[in-house]
Each structure stands twice: as structure tokens, then as C-alpha cells.
Jmol script that loads the backbone (N, CA, C; Angstrom):
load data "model"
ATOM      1  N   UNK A   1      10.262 -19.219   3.705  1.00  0.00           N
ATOM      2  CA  UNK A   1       9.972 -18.656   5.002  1.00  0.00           C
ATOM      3  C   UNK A   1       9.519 -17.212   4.846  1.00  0.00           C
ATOM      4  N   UNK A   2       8.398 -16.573   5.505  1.00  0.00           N
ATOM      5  CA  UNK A   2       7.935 -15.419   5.192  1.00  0.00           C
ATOM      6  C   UNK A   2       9.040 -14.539   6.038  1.00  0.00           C
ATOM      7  N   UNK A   3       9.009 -13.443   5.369  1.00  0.00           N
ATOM      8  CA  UNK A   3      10.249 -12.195   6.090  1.00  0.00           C
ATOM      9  C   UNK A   3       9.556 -11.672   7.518  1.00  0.00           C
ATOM     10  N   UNK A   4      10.203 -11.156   8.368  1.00  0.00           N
ATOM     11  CA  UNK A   4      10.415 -10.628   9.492  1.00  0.00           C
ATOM     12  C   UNK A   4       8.964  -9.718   9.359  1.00  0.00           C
ATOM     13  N   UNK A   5       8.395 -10.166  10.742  1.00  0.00           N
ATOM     14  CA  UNK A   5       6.827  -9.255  10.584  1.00  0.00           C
ATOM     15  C   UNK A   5       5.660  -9.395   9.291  1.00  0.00           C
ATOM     16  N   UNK A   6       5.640 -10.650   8.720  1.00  0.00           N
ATOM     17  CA  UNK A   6       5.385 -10.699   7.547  1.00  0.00           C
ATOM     18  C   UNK A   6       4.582 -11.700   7.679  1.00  0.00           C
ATOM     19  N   UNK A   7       2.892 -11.819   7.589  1.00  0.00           N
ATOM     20  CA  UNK A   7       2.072 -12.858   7.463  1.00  0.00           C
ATOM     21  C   UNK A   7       1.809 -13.375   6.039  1.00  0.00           C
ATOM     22  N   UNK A   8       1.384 -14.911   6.108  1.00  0.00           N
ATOM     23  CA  UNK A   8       1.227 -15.646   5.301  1.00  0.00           C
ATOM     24  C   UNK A   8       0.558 -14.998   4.209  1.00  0.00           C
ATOM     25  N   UNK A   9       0.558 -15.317   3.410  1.00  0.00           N
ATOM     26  CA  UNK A   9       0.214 -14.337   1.738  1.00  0.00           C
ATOM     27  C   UNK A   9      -1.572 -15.007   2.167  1.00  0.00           C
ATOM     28  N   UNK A  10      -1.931 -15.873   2.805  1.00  0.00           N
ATOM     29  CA  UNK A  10      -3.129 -15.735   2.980  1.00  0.00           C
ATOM     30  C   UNK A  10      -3.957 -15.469   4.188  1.00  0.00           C
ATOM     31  N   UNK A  11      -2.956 -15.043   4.699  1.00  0.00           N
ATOM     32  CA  UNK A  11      -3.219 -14.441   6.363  1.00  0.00           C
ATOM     33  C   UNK A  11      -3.290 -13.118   5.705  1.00  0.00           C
ATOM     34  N   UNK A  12      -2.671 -12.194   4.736  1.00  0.00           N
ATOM     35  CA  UNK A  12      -2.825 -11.080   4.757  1.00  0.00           C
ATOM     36  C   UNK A  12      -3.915 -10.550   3.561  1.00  0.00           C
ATOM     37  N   UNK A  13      -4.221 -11.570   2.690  1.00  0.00           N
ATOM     38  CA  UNK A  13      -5.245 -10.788   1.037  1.00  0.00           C
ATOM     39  C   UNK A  13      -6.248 -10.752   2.145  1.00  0.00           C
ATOM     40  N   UNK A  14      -7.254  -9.865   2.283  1.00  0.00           N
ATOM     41  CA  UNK A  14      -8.561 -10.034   2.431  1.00  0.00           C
ATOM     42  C   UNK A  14      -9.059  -9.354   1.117  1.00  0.00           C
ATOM     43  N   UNK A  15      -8.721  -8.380   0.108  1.00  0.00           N
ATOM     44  CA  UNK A  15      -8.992  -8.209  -1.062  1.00  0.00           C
ATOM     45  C   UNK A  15      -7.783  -8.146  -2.029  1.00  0.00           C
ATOM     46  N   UNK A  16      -8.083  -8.582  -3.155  1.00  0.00           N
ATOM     47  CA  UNK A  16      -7.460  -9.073  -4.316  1.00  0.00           C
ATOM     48  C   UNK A  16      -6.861  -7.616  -5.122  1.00  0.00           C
ATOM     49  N   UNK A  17      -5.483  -7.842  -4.968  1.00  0.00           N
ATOM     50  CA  UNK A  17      -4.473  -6.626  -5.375  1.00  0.00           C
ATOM     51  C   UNK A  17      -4.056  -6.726  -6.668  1.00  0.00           C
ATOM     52  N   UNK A  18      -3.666  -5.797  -7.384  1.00  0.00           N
ATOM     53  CA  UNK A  18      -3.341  -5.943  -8.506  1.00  0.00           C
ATOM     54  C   UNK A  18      -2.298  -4.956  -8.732  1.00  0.00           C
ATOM     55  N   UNK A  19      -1.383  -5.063 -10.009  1.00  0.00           N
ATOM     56  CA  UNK A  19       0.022  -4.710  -9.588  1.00  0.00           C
ATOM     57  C   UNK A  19      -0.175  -3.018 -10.726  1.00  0.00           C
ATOM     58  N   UNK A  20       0.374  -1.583  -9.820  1.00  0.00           N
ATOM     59  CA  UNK A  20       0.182  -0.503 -10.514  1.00  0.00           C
ATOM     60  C   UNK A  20       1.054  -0.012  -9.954  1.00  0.00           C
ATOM     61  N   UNK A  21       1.992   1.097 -11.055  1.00  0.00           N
ATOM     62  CA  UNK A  21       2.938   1.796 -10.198  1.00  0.00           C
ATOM     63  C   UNK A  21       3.040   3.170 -10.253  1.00  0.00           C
ATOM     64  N   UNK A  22       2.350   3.628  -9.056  1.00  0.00           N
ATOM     65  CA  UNK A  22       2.208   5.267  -9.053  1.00  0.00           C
ATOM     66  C   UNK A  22       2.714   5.781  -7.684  1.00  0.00           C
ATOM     67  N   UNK A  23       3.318   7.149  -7.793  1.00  0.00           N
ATOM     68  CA  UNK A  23       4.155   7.653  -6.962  1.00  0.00           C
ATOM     69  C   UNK A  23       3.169   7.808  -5.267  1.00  0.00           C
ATOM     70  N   UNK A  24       3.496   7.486  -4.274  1.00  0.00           N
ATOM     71  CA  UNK A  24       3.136   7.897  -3.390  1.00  0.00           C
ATOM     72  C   UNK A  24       4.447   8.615  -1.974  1.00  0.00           C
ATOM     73  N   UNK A  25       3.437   9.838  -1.763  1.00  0.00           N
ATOM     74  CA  UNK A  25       4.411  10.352   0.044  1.00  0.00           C
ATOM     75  C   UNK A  25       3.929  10.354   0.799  1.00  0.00           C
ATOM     76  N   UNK A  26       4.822   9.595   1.504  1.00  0.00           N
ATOM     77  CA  UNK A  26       4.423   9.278   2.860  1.00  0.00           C
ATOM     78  C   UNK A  26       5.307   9.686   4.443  1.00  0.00           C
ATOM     79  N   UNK A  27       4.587   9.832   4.907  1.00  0.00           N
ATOM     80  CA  UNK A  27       5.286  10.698   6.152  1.00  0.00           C
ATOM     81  C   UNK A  27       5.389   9.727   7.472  1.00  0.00           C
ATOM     82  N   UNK A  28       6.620   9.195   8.200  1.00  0.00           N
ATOM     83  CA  UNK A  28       5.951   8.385   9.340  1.00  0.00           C
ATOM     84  C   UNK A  28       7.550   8.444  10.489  1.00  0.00           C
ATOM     85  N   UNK A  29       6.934   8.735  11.608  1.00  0.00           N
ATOM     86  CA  UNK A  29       8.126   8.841  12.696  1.00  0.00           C
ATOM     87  C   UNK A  29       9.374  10.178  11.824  1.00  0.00           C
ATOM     88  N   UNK A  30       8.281  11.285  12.278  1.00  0.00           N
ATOM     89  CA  UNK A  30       8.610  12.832  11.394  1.00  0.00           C
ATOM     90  C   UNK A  30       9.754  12.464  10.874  1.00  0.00           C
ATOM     91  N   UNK A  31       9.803  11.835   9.242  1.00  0.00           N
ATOM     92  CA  UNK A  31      10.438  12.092   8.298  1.00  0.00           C
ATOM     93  C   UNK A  31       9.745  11.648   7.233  1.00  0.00           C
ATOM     94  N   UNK A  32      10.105  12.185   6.059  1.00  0.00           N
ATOM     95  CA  UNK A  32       9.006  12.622   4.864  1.00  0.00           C
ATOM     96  C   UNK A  32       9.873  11.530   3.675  1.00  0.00           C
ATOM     97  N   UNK A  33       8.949  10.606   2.936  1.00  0.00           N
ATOM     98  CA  UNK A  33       9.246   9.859   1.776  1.00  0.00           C
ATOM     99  C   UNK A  33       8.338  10.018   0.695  1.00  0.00           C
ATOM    100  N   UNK A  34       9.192   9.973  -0.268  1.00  0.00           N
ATOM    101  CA  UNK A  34       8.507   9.945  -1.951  1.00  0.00           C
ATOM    102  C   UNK A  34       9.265   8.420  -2.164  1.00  0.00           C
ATOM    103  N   UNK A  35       8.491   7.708  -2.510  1.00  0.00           N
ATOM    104  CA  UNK A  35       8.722   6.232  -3.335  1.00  0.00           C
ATOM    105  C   UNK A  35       7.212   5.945  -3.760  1.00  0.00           C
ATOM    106  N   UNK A  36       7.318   4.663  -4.536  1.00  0.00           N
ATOM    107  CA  UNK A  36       6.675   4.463  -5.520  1.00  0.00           C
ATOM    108  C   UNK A  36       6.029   3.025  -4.600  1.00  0.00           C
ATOM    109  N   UNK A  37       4.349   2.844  -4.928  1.00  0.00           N
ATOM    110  CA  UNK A  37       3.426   1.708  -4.387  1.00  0.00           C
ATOM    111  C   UNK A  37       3.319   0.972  -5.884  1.00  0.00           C
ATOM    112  N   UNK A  38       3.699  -0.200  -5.894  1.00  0.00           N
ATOM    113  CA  UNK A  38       3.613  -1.412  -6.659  1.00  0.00           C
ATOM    114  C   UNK A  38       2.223  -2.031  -6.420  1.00  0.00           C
ATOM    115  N   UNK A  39       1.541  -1.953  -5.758  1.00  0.00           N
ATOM    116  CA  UNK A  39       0.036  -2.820  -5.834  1.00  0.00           C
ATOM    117  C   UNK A  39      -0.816  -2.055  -5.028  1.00  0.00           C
ATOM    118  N   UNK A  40      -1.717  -1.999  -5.743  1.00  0.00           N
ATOM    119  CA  UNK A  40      -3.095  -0.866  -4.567  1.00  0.00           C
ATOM    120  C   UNK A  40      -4.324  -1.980  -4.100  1.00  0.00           C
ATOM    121  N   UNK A  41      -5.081  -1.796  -3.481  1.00  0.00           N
ATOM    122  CA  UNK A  41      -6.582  -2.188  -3.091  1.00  0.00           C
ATOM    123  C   UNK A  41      -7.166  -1.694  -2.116  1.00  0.00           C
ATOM    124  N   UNK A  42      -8.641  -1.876  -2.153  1.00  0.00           N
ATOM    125  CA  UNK A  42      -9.086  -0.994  -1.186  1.00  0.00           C
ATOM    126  C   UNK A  42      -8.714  -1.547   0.322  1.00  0.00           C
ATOM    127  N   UNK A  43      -7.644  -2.369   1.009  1.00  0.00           N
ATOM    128  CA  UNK A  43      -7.288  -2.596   2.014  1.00  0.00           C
ATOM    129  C   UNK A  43      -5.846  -2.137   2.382  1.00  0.00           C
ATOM    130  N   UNK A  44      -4.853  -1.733   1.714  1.00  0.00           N
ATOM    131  CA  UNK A  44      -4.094  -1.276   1.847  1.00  0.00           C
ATOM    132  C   UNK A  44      -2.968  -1.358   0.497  1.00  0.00           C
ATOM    133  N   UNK A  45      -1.492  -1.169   0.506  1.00  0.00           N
ATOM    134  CA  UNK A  45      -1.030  -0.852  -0.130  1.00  0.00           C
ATOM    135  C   UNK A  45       0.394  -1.104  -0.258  1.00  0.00           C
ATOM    136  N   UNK A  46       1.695  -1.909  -1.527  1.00  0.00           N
ATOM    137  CA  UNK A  46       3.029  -1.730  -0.772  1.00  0.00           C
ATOM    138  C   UNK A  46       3.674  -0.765  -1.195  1.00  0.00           C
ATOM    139  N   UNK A  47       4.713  -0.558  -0.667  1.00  0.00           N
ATOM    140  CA  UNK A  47       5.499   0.366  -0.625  1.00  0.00           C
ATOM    141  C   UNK A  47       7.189   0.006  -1.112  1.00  0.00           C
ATOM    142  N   UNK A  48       7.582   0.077  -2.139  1.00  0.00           N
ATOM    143  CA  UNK A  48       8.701  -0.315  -2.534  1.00  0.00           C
ATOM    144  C   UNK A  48       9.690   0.312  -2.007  1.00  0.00           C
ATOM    145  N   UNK A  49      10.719   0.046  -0.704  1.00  0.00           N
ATOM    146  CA  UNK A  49      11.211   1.361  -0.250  1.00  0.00           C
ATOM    147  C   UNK A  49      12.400   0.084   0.546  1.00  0.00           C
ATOM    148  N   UNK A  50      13.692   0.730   0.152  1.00  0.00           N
ATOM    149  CA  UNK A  50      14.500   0.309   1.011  1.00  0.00           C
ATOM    150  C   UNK A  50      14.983   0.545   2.618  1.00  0.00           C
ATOM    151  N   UNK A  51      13.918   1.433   3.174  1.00  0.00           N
ATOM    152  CA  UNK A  51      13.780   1.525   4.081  1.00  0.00           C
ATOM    153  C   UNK A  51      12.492   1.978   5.194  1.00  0.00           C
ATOM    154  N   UNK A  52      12.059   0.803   4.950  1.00  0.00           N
ATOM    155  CA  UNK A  52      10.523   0.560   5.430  1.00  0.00           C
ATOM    156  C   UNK A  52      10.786   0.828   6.574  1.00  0.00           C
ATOM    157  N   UNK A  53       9.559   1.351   7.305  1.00  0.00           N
ATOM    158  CA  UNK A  53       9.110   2.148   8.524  1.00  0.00           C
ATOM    159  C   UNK A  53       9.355   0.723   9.707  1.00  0.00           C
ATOM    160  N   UNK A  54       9.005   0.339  10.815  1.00  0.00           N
ATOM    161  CA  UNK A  54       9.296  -0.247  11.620  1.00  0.00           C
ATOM    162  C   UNK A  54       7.967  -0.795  11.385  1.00  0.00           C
ATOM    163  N   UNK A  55       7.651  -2.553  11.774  1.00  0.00           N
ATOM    164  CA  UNK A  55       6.158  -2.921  11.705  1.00  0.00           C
ATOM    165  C   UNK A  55       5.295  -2.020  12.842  1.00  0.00           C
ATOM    166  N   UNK A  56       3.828  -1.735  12.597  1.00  0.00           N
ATOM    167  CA  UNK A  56       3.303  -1.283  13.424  1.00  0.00           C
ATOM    168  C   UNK A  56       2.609   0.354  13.801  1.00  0.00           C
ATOM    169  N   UNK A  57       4.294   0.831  12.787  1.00  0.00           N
ATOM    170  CA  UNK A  57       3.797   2.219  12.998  1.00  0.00           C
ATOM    171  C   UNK A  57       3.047   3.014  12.220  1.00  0.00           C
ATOM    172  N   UNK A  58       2.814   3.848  12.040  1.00  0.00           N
ATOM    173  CA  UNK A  58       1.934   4.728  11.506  1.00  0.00           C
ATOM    174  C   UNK A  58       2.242   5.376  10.884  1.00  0.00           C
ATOM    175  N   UNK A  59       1.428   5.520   9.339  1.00  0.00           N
ATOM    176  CA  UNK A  59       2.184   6.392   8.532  1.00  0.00           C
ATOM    177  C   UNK A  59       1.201   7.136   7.620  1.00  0.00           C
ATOM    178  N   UNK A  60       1.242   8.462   7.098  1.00  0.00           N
ATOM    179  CA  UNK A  60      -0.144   9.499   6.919  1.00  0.00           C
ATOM    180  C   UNK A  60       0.166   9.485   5.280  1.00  0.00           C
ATOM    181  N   UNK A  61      -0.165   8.641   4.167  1.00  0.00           N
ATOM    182  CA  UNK A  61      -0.021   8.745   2.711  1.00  0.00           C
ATOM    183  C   UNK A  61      -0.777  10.213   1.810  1.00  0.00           C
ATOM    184  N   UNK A  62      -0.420  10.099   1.084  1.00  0.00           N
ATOM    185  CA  UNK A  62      -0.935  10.846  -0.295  1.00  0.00           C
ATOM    186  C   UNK A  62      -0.374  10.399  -1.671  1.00  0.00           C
ATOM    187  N   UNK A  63      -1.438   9.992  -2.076  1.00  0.00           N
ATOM    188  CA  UNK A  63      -1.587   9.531  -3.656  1.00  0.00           C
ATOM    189  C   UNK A  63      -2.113   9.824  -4.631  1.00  0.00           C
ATOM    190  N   UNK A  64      -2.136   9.744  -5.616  1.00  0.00           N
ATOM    191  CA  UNK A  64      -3.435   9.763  -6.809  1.00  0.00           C
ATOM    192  C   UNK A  64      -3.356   8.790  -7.314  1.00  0.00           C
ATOM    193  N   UNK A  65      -4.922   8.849  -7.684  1.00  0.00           N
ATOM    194  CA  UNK A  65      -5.421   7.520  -8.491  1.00  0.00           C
ATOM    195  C   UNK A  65      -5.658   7.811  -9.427  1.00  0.00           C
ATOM    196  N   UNK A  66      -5.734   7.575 -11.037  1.00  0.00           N
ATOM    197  CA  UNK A  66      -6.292   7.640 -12.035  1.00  0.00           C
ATOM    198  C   UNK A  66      -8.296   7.447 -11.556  1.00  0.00           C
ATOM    199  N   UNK A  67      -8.551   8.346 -12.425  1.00  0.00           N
ATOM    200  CA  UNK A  67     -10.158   9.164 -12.240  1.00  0.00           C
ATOM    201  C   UNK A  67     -10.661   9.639 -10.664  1.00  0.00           C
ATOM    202  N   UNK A  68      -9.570  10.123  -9.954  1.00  0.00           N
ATOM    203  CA  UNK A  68      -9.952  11.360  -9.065  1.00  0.00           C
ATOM    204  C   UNK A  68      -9.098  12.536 -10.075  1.00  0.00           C
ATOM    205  N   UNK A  69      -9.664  13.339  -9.134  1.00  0.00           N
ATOM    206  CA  UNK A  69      -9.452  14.863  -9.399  1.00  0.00           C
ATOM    207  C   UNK A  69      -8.138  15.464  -8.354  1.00  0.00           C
ATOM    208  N   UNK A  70      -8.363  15.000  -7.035  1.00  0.00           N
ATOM    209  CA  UNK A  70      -8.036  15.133  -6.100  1.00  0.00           C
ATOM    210  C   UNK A  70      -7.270  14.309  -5.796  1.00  0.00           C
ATOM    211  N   UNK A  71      -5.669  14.721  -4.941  1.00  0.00           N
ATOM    212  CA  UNK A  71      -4.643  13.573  -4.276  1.00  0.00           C
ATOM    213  C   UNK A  71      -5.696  12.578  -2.810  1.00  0.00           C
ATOM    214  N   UNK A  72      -5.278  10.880  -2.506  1.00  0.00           N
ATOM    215  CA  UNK A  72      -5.938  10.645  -1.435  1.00  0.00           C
ATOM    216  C   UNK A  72      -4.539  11.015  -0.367  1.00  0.00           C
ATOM    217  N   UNK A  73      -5.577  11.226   0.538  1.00  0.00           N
ATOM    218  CA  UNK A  73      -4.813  11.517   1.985  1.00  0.00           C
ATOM    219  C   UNK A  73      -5.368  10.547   2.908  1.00  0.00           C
ATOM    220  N   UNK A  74      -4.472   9.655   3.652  1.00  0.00           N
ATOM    221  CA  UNK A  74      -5.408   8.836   3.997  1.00  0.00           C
ATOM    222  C   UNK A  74      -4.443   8.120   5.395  1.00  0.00           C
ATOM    223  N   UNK A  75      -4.303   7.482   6.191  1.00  0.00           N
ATOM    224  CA  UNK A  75      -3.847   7.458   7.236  1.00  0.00           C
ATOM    225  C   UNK A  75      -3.371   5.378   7.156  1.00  0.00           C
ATOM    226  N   UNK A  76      -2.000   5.209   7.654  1.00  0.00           N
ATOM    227  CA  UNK A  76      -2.292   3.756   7.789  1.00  0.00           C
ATOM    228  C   UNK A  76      -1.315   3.391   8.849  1.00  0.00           C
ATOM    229  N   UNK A  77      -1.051   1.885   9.019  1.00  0.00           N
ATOM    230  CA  UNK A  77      -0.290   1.256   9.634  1.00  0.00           C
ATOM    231  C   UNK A  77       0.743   0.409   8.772  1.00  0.00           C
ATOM    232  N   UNK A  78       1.866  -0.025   9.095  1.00  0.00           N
ATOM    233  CA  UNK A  78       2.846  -0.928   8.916  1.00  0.00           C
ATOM    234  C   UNK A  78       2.537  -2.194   9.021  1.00  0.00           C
ATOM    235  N   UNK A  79       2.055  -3.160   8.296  1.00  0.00           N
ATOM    236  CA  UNK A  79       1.363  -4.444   8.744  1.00  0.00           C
ATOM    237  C   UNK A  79       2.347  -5.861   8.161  1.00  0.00           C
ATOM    238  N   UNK A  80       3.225  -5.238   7.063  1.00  0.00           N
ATOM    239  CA  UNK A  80       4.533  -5.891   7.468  1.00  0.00           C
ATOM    240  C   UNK A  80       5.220  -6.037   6.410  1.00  0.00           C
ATOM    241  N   UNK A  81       6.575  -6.011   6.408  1.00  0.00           N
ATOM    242  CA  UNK A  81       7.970  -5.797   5.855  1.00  0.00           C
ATOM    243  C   UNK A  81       8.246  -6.725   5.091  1.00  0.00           C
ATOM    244  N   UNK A  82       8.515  -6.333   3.881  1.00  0.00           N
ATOM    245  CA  UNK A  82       9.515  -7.501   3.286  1.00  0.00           C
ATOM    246  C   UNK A  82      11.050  -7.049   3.090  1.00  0.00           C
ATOM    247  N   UNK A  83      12.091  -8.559   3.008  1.00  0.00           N
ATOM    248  CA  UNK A  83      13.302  -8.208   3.071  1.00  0.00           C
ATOM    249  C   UNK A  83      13.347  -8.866   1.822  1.00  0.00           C
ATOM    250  N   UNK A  84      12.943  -8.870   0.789  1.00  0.00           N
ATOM    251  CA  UNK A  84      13.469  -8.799  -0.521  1.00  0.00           C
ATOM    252  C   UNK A  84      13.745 -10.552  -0.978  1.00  0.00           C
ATOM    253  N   UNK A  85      13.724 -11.075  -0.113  1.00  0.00           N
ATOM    254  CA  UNK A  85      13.917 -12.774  -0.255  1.00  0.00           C
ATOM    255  C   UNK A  85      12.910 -13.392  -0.989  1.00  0.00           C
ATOM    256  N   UNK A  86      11.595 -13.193  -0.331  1.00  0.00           N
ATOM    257  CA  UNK A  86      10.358 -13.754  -0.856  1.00  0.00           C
ATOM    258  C   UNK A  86       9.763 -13.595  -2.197  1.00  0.00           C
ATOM    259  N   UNK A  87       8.755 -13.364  -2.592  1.00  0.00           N
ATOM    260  CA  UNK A  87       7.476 -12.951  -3.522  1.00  0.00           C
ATOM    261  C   UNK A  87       7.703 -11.542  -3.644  1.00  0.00           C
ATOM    262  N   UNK A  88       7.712 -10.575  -2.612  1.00  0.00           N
ATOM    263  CA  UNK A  88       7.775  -9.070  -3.520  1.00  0.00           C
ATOM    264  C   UNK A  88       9.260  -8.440  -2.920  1.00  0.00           C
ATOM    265  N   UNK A  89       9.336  -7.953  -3.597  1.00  0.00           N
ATOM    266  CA  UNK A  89      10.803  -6.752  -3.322  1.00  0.00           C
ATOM    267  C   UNK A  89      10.922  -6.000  -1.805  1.00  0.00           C
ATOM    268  N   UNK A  90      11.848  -5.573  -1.647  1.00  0.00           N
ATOM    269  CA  UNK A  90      12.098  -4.804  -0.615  1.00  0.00           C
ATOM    270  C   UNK A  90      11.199  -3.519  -0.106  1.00  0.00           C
ATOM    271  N   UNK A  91      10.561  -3.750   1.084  1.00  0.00           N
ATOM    272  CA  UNK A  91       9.023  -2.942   1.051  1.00  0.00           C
ATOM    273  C   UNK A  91       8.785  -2.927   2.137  1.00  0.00           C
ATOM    274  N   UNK A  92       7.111  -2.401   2.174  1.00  0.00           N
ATOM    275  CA  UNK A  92       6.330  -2.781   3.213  1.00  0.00           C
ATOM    276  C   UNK A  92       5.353  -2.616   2.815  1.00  0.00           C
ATOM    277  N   UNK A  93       4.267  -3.149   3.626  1.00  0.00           N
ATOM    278  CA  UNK A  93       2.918  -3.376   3.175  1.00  0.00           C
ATOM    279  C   UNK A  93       2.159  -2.571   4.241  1.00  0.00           C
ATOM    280  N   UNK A  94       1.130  -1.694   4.026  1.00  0.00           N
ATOM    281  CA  UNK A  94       0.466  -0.795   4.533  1.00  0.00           C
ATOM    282  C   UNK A  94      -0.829  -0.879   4.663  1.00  0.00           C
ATOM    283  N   UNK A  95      -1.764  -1.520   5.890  1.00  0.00           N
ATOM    284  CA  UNK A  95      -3.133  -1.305   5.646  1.00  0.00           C
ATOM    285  C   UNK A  95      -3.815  -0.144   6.323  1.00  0.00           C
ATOM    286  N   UNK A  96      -4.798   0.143   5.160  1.00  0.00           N
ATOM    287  CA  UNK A  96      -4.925   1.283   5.294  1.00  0.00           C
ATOM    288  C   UNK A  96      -5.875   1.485   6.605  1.00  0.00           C
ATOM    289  N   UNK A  97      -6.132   2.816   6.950  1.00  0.00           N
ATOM    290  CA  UNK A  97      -7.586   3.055   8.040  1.00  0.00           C
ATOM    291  C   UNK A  97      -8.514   4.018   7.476  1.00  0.00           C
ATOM    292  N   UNK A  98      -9.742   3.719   7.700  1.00  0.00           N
ATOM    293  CA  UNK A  98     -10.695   4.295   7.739  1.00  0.00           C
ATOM    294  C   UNK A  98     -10.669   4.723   5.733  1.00  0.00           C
ATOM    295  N   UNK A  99     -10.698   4.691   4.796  1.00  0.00           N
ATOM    296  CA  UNK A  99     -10.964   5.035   3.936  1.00  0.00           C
ATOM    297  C   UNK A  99     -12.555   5.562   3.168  1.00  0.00           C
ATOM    298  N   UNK A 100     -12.356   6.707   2.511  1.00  0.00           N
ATOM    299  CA  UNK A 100     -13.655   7.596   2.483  1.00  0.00           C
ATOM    300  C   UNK A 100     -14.721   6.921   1.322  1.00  0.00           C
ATOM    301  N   UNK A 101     -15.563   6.576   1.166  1.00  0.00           N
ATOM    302  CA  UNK A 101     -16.092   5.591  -0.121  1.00  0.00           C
ATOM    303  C   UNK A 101     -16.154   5.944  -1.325  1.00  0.00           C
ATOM    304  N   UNK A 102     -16.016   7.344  -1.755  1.00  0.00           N
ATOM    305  CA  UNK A 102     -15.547   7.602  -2.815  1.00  0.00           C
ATOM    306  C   UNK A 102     -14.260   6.914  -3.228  1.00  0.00           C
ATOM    307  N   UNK A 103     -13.204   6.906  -2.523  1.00  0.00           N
ATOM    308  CA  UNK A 103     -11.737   6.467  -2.681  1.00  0.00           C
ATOM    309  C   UNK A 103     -11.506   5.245  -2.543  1.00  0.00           C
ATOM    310  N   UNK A 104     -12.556   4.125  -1.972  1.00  0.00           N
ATOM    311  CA  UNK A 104     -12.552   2.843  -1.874  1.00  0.00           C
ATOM    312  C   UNK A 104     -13.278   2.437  -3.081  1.00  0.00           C
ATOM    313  N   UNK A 105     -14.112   3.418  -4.006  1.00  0.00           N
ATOM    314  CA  UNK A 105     -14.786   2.960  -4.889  1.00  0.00           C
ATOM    315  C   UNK A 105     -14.049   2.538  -6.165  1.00  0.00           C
ATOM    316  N   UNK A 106     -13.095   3.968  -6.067  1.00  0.00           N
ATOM    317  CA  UNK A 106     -12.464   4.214  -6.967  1.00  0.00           C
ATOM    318  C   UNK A 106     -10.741   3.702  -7.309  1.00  0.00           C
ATOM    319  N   UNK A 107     -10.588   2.680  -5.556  1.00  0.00           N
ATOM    320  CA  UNK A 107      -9.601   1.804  -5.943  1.00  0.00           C
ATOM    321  C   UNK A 107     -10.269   0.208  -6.605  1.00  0.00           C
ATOM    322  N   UNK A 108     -11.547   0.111  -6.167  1.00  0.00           N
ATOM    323  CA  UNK A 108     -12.396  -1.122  -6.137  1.00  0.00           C
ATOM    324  C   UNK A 108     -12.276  -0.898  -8.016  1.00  0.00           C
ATOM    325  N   UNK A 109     -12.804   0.047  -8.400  1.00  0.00           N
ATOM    326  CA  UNK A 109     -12.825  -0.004 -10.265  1.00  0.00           C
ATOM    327  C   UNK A 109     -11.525  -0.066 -10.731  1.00  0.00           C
ATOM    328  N   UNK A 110     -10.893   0.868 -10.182  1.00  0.00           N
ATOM    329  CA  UNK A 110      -9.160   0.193 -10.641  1.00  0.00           C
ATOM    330  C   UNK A 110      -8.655  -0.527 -11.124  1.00  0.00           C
ATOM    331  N   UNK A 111      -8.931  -1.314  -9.577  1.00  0.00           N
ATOM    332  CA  UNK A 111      -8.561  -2.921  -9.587  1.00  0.00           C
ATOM    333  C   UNK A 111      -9.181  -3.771 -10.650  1.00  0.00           C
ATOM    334  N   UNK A 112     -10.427  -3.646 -10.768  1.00  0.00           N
ATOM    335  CA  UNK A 112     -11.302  -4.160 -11.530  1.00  0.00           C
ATOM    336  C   UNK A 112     -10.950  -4.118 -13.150  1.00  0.00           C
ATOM    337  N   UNK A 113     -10.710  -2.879 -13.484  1.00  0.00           N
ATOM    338  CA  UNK A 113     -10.172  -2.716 -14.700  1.00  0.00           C
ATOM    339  C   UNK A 113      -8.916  -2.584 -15.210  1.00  0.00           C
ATOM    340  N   UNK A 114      -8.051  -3.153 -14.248  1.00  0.00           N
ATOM    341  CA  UNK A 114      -6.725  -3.574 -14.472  1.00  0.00           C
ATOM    342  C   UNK A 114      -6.651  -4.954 -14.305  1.00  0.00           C
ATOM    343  N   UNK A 115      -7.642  -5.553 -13.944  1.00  0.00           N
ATOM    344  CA  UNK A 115      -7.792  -6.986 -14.081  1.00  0.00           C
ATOM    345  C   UNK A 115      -8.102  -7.686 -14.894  1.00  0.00           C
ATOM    346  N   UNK A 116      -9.218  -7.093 -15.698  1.00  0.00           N
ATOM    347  CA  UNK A 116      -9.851  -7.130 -16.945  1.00  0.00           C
ATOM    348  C   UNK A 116      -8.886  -6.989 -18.240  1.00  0.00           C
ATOM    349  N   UNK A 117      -8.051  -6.141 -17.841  1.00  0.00           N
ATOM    350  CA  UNK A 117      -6.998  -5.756 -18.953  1.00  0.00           C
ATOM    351  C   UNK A 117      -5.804  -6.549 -19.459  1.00  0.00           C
TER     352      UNK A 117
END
end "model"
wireframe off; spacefill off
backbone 0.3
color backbone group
């Protein structure tokens, strides 16, 4: 049974994730988190966190990616929770908005070459 707020694993890929673990903070319903994202793509992102934001809401990230220069800052939503039962750990899953094409490029090669690998 999928967890609470949580669509079908093929209700939610529209692009193909691959599993990386780099620190991200994130800020949402003014209070400030450092935890760590287990899978990136250029559609959004999870969030390994025992205390995931509420579905829905809004939350303002910063990350780095291997080959920027620069942290992304980038804006998303809560698109849905896991309670640790299923397929991934205790989380949430974040799609992102509006992303700049440099930073979609450069999750798109990522992915690509962590796939390859």
C-alpha cells in the first residue's frame, strides 16, 4: 500500500532518478533543515528526513551539484511523504518549480553519468 499522500511509483517518475547522496537546506513553514537528498532529477528530489514538511507545502532548497560552481537555489513543493514502510525510507519527495536550464542540464548529465557508471 503506498504511504499517506504518496502516488503510485508510476503516477509519480515522469523522469528517471538515480540514487546520490549530497547534503541539501531547506527552509519550509519558517524553520530551517540540513538533511541529506538520496535521489536527484531534473523533476524533483527526496529528502531523507524524519520529519517531512506536511504534503503540499512549500519549501525554498539549496544544493550543490557536482560541476556547478555555484549552490542551486531553487523553490518546490511537497508532492509526497513516505512513512518508511514502502520502497524508500522515511522522507519526502519534492517537485521542484521552475528550474533554470543550466541546472536542469546539469542534473540531466548527472543522472546520465551515474547511470552509465
Amino acid at each position: 500500500m503506498a504511504a499517506k499522500g504518496r502516488p503510485s511509483r508510476s503516477e509519480r517518475r515522469r523522469a528517471e532518478r538515480e540514487d546520490l547522496k549530497i547534503p541539501v537546506d531547506y527552509s519550509a513553514v519558517d524553520a530551517f533543515f540540513s538533511e541529506f537528498t538520496t535521489n536527484v532529477n531534473e523533476g524533483g528530489m527526496f529528502i531523507a528526513t524524519e520529519t517531512p514538511s506536511p504534503l503540499g507545502s512549500e519549501v525554498a532548497l539549496e544544493f550543490r551539484l557536482p560541476g556547478l560552481d555555484r549552490p542551486v537555489n531553487v523553490s518546490g513543493r511537497v508532492a509526497w511523504i513516505s512513512d518508511g514502510k514502502g520502497e524508500s525510507p522515511v522522507g519526502m519527495g519534492i517537485e521542484f518549480r521552475e528550474l533554470i536550464p543550466e541546472v536542469r542540464t546539469t542534473i540531466n548529465d548527472l543522472v546520465r553519468r551515474l547511470r552509465q557508471s
